[in-house]
C-alpha positions as CSV (number, residue, x, y, z in Angstrom):
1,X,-18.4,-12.0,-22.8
2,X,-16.1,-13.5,-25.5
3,X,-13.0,-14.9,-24.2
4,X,-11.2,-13.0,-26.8
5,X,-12.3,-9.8,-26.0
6,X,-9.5,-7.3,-24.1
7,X,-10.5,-4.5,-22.8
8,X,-8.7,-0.3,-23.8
9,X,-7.4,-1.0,-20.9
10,X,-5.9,-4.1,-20.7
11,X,-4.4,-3.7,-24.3
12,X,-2.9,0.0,-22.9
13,X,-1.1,-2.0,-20.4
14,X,0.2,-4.4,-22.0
15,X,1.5,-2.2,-24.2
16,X,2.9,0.1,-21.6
17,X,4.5,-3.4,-20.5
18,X,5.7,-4.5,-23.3
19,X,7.4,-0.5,-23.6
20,X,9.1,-0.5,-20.2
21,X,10.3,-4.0,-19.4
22,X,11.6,-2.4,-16.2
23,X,8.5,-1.4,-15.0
24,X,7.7,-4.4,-12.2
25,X,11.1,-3.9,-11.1
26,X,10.4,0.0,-10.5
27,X,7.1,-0.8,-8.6
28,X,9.1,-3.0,-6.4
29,X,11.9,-0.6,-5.8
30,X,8.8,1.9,-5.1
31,X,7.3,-0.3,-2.5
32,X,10.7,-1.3,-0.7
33,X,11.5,2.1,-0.2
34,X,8.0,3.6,1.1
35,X,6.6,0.6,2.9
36,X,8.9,-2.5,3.6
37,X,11.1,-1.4,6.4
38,X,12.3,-3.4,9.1
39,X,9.7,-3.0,12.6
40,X,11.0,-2.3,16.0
41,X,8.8,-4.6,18.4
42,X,10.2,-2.8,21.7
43,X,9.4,0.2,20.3
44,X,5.8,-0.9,19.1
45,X,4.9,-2.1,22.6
46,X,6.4,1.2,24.1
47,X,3.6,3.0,21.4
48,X,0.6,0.2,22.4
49,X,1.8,0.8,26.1
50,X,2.0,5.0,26.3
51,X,-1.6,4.9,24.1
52,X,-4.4,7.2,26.3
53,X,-8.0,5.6,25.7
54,X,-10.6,7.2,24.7
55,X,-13.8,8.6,25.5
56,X,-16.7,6.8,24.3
57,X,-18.3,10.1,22.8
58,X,-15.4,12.2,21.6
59,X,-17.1,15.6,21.7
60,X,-18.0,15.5,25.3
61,X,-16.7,17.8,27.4
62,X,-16.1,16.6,31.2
């Protein structure tokens, strides 16, 4: 493949980047407030501690 070859797609988004600066800034606002929150190890050993084990064949009734 030529190294100056660039993909539709590639060109689209730089394009789309070069439209909306703010765009990284938006994905990282995006991903602070769905997936970067602060974890509760007392209360993740309470969850590991309370967990019921299960049965090696689900569908089996005893």
């Amino acid at each position: 493949m030529s190294k100056n070859y660039t993909s539709e797609i590639t060109e689209f988004l730089q394009s789309y980047k070069a439209a909306h600066p703010d765009l990284e800034q938006r994905q990282r606002d995006g991903r602070a407030r769905l997936w970067d929150k602060p974890q509760d190890a007392e209360l993740a050993e309470g969850y590991k501690a309370a967990r019921v084990s299960q049965n090696a064949y689900v569908y089996q009734n005893d």
